[in-house]
C-alpha positions as CSV (number, residue, x, y, z in Angstrom):
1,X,108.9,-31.3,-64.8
2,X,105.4,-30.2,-65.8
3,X,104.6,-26.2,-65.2
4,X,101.4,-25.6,-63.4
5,X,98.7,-24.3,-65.6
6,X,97.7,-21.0,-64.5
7,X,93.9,-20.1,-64.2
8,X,93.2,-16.9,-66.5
9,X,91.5,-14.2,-64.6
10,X,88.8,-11.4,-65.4
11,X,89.2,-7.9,-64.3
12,X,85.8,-6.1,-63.5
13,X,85.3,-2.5,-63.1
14,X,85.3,-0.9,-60.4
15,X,82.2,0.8,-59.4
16,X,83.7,3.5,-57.4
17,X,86.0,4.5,-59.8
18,X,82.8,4.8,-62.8
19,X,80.9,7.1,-60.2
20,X,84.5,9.3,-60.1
21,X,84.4,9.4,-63.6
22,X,81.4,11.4,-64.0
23,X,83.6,14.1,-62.6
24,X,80.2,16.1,-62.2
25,X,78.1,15.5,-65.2
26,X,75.8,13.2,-65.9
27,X,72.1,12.8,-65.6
28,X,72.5,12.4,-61.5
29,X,74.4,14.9,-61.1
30,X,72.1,17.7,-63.1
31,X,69.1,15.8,-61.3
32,X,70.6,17.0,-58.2
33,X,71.6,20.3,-58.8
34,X,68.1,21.1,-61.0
35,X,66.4,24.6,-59.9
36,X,63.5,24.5,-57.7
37,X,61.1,27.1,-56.9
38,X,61.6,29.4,-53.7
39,X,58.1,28.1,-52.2
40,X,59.4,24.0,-52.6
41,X,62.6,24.7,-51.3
42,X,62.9,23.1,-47.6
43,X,63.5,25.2,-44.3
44,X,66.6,25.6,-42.9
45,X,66.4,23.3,-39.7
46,X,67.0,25.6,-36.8
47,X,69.4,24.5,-34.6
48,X,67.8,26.8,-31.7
49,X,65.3,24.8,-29.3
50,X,61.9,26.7,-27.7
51,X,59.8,24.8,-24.9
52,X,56.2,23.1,-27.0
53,X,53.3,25.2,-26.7
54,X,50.4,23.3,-24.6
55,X,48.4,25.6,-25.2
56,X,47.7,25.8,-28.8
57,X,44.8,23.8,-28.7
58,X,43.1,25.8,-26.5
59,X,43.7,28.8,-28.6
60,X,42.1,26.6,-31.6
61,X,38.7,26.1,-29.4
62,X,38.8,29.6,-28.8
63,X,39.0,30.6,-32.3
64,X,36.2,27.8,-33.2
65,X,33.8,29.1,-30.5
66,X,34.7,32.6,-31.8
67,X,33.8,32.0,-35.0
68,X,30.2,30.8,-33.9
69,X,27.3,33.0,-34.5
70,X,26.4,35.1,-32.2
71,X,22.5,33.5,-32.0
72,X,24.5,30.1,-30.7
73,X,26.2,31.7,-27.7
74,X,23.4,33.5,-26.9
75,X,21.0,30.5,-27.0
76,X,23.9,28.5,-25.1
77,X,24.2,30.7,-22.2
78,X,20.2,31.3,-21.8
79,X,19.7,27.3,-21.9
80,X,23.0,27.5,-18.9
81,X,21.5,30.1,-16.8
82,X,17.8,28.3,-17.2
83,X,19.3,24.9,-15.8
84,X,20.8,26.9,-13.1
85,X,17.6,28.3,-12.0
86,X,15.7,25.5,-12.3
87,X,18.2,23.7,-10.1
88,X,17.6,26.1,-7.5
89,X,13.6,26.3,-7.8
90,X,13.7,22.7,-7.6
91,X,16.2,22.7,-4.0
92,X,13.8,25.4,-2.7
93,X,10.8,23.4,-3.1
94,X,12.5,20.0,-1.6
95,X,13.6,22.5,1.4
96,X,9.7,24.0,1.4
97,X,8.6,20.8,1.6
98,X,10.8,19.2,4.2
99,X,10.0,22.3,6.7
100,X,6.5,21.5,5.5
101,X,6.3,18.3,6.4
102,X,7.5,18.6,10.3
103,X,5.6,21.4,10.8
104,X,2.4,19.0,10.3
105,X,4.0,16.5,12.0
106,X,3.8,18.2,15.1
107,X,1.0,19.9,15.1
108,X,-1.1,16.4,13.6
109,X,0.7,15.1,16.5
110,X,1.8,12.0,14.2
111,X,4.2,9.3,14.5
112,X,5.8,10.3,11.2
113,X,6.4,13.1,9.0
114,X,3.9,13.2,6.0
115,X,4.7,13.0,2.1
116,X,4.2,16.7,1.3
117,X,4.2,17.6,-2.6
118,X,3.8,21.3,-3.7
119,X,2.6,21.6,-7.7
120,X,3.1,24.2,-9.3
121,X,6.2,25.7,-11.9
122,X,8.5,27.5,-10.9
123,X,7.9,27.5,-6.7
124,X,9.9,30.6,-6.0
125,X,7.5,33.1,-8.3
126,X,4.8,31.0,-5.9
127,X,6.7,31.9,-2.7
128,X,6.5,35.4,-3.9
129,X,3.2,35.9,-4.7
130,X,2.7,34.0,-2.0
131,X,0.4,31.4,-3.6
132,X,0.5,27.7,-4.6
133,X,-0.8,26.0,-7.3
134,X,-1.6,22.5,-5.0
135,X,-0.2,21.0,-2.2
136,X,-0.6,17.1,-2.0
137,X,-0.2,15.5,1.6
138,X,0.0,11.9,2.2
139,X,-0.2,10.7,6.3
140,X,0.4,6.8,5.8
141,X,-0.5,5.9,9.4
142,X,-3.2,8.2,11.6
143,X,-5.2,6.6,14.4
144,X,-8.7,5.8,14.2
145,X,-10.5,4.2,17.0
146,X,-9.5,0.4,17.3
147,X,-7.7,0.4,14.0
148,X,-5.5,2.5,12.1
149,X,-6.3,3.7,8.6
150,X,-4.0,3.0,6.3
151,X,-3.9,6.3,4.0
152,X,-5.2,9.5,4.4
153,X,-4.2,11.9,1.4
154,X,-5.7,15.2,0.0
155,X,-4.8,17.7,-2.1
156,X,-5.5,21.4,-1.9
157,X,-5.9,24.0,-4.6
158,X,-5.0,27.7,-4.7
159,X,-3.3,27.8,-1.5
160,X,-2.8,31.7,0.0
161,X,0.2,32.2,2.6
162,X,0.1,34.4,5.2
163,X,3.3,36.2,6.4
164,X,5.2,39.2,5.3
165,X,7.3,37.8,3.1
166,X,8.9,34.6,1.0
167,X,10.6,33.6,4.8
168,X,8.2,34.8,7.0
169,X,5.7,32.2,6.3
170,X,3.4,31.4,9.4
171,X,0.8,29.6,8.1
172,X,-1.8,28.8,5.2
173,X,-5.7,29.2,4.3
174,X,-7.1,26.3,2.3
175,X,-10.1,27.4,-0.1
176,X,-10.6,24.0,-1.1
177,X,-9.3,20.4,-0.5
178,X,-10.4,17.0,-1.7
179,X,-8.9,13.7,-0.7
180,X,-9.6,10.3,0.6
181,X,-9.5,8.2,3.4
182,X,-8.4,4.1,3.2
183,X,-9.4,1.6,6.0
184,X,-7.4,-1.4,4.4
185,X,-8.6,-4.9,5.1
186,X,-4.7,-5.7,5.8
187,X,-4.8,-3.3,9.2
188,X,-8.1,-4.6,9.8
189,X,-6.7,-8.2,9.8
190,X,-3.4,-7.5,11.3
191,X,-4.7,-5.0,14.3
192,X,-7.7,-7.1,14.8
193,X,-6.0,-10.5,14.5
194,X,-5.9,-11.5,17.9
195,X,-9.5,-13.2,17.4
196,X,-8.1,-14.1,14.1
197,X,-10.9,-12.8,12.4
198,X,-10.4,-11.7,8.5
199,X,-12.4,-8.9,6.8
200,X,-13.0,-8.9,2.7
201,X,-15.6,-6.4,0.4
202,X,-18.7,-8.1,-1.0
203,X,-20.8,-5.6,-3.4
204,X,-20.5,-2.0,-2.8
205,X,-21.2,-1.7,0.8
206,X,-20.7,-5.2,2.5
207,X,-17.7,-6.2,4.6
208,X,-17.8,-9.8,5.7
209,X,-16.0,-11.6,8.6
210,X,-14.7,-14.9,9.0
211,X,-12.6,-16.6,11.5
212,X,-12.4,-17.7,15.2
213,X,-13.3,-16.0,18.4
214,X,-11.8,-17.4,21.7
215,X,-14.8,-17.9,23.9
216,X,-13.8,-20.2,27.2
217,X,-11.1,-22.0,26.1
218,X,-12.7,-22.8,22.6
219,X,-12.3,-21.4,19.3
220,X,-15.7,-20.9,17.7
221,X,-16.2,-20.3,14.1
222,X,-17.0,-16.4,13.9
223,X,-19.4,-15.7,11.0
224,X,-20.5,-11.9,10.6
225,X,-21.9,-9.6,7.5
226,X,-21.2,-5.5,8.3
227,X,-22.8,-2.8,5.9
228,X,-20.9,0.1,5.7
229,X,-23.1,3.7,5.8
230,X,-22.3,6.9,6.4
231,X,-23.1,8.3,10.0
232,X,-23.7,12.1,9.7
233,X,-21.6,14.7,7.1
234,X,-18.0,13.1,9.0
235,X,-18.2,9.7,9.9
236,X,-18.7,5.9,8.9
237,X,-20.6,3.2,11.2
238,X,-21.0,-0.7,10.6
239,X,-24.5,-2.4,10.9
240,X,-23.3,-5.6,12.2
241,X,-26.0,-8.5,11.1
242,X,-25.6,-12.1,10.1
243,X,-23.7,-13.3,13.3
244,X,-23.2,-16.6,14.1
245,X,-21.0,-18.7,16.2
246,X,-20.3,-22.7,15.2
247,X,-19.7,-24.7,18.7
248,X,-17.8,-27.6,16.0
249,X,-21.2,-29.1,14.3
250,X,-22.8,-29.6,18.2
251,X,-24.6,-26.0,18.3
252,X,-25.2,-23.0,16.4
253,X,-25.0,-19.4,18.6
254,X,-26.9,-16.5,17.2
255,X,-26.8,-13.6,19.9
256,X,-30.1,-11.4,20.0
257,X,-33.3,-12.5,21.5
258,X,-35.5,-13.3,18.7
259,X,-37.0,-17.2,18.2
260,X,-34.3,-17.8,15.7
261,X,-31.4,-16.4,17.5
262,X,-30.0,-18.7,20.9
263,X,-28.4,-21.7,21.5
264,X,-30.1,-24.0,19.0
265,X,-28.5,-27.7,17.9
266,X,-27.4,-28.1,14.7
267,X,-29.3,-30.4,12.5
268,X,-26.6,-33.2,12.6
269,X,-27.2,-33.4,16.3
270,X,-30.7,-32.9,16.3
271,X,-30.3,-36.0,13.6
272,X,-28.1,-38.4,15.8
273,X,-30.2,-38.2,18.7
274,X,-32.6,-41.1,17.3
275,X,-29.4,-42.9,17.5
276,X,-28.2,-42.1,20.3
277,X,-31.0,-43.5,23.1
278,X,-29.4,-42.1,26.1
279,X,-29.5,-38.5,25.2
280,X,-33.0,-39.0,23.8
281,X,-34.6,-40.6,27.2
282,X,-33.0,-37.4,28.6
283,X,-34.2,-34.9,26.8
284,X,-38.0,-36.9,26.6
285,X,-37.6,-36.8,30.6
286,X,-37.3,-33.1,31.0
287,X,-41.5,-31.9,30.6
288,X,-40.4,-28.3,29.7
289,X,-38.6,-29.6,26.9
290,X,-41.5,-32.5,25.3
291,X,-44.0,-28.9,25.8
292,X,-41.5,-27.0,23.8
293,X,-40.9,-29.5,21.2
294,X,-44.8,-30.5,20.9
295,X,-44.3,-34.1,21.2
296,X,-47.5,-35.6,22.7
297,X,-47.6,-36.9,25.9
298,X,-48.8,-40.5,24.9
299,X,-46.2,-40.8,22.6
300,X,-43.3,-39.8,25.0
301,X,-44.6,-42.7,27.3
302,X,-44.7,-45.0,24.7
303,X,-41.1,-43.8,23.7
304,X,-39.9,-44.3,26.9
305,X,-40.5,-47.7,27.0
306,X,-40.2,-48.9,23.5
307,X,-36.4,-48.3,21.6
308,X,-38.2,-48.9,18.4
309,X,-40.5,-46.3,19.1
310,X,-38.0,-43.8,20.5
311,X,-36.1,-44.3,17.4
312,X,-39.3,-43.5,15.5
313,X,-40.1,-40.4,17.4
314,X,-36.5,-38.8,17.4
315,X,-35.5,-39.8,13.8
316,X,-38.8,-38.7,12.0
317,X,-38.0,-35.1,10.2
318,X,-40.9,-33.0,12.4
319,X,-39.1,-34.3,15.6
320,X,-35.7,-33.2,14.0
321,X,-37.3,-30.1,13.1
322,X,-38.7,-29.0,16.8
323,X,-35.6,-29.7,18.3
324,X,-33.5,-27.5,16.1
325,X,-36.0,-24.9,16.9
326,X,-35.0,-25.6,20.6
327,X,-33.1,-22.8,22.7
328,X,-30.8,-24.4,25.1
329,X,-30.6,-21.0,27.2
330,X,-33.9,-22.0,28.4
331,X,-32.8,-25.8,29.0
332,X,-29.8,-24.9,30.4
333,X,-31.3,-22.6,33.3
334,X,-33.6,-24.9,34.5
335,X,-31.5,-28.3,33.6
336,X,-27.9,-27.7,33.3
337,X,-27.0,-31.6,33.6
338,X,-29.0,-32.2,30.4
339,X,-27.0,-30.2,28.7
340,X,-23.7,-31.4,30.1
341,X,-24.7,-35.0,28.6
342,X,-25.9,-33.3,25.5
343,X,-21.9,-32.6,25.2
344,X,-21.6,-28.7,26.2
345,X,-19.1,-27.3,28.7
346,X,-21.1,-25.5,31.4
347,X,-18.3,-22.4,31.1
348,X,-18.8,-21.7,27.8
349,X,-22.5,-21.8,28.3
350,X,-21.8,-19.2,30.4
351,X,-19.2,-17.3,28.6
352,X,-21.9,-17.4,25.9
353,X,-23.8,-15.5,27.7
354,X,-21.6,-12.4,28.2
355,X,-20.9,-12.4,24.9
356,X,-24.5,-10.3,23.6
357,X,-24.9,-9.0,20.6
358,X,-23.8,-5.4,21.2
359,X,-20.5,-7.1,22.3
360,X,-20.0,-8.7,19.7
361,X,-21.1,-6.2,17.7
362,X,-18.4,-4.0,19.0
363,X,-15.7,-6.5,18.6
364,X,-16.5,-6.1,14.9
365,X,-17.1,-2.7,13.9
366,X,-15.4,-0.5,11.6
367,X,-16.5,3.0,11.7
368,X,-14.7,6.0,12.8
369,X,-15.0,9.9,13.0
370,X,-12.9,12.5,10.6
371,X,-11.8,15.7,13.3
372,X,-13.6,18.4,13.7
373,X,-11.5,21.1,12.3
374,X,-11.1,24.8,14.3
375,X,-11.8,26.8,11.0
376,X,-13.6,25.2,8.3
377,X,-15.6,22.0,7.2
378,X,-14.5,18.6,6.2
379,X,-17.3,16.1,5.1
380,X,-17.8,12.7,3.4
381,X,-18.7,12.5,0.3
382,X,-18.9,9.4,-1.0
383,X,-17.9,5.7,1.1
384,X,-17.4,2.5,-1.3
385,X,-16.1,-0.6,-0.2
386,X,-13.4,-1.9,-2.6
387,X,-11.3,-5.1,-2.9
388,X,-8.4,-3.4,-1.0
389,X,-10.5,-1.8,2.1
390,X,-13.6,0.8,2.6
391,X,-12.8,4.0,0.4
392,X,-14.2,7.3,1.9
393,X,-13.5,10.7,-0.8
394,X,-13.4,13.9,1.7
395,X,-13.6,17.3,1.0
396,X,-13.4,20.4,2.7
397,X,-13.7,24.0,2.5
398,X,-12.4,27.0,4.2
399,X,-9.4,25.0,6.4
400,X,-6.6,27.1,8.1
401,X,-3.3,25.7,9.2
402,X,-0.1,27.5,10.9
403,X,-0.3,29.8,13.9
């Protein structure tokens, strides 16, 4: 029987037992136990426990801001307190102005409260001198005869208080103001709109109007030129001229009673009555009308029985001529059937008639008057008529307000 070979082992040191064997020398061991200086030696830990200290930044701004110089704080708190007060001056004049405001309102009697703006820096050494630098006023809205302009603003200059003190202020004299008045073509169009008549500038003092006026039923083309002037030292007035009224292309109405103003045809009509033998034969029949238009008498009878030479009277350029030049007031008074086959409604012949040329004149004016203050003077200075509306610059001297 074969005996097992048996494997041959290796015994390795243990590593423990090398570490024991230094029994306290070696390199480690002096490592460990070298001398270090007092300063590099670590703290005891301290097994006591305190709360944390929150506040030990705090204390660290503190020091920083104490270590600033002196100069710095002081420049710091000056640039504090100076915010401060002008917070305040600017809450006093936003009060001053509010108060202001109302108290214009009502006496004004206006339908709003006016932009007021006192100038000046700082208001409360004002309010105790009792004195402002300017006071701008804006009133957006204020009546003026048919319309309403659509700003009035002015700003007054070296304003004195009266009252005995920075809260006893009663009222306010005005050495000098200067401001301007706006009559905008928008509140001319919109106010004035119910003939649907339109206003725009042409040149420095020309308004013109365009649109339709209701006259009987019909709308008739409205055609107008207004110069703007000044009337006296504190109102505008309108010289209405240029008015004309377009019955469609039948008739032309120019009120006034000159030769060239009436009821005259236009010069398509005038034209179509050589075509148009009816209304020809009835207008030749009428010996008012062949007097007026200077049409001999031979050659109305020879008219009259001939077409061709109807058609050669009515449609040669003299004939054409004369009976543009023809008022049909005057026809219509004595022959009101003519005109009725001419093409014209008899009511707005007569509505026509009503309307004269200081109605309509009225219908289309644009001046009004400033107020006549109780102490002082405002006048006009200067009226322009720009692309927005008419532009009048006031100014006025010597105005009290309050009491």
């Amino acid at each position: 029987m074969r005996t097992p070979h048996r494997i041959a082992t290796h015994s390795f040191p243990n590593p423990y037992e090398e570490l024991g064997a230094l029994d306290g020398t070696g390199p480690l061991e002096d490592f460990l136990h070298e001398d270090l200086p007092r300063d590099d030696l670590p703290e005891e830990p301290d097994d006591g426990w305190s709360p944390p200290n929150h506040r030990r930044g705090s204390r660290r701004r503190r020091r920083r801001f104490a270590g600033l110089p002196f100069a710095v704080k002081a420049s710091a708190t000056v640039l504090a307190l100076a915010a401060f007060l002008a917070l305040g001056d600017r809450w006093a004049v936003l009060y001053a102005e509010h108060r202001a405001a109302d108290k214009l309102k009502d006496q004004l009697h206006l339908t709003a409260a006016p932009e007021v703006e006192i100038g000046g820096f700082p208001f409360l050494t004002q309010l105790a001198d009792q004195r402002l630098d300017s006071v701008k006023v804006t009133v957006p809205d204020v009546a003026a005869d048919r319309v309403s302009l659509a700003k009035v603003s002015a700003t007054a200059t070296n304003v004195r208080l009266d009252g005995d003190g920075p809260t006893s202020v009663r009222g306010a004299r005005i050495p000098q103001i200067h401001g301007e008045v706006l009559l905008s073509f928008d509140d001319l169009n919109r106010e004035l709109g119910a003939s649907q008549v339109t206003f725009t500038g042409h040149g420095r003092d020309q308004v013109r109007a365009r649109g339709t006026l209701p006259v009987a039923g019909h709308d008739l083309q409205l055609r107008a030129d207004a110069r703007i002037q000044r009337d006296g030292a504190r109102g505008i007035s309108t010289h209405i001229g240029g008015m004309r009224l377009d019955i469609g292309d039948l008739a032309t109405y120019r009120p006034g009673a000159r030769a060239s103003e009436g009821l005259h045809l236009t010069r398509d009509t005038a034209a179509r009555l050589g075509k148009e033998a009816g209304k020809a034969r009835a207008l030749l029949a009428v010996p008012s009308i062949v007097h007026r238009l200077g049409v001999p008498d031979s050659a109305v009878r020879e008219a009259l029985r001939d077409d061709t030479k109807l058609a050669s009277l009515t449609g040669a350029p003299a004939f054409v001529h004369q009976a543009m030049r023809l008022n049909l007031f005057d026809v219509a008074a004595a022959h009101p059937e003519l005109l009725k086959r001419l093409g014209f409604d008899p009511s707005l012949l007569q509505g026509l008639t009503r309307l004269t040329r200081p109605v309509l004149a009225d219908q289309l004016s644009l001046g009004f008057q400033l107020p006549h203050p109780a102490d002082g003077a405002v006048n006009l200075r200067d009226v322009r008529v720009e692309r927005d509306g008419i532009r009048v610059q006031v100014a006025g001297t010597d105005l009290r307000v309050g009491h």
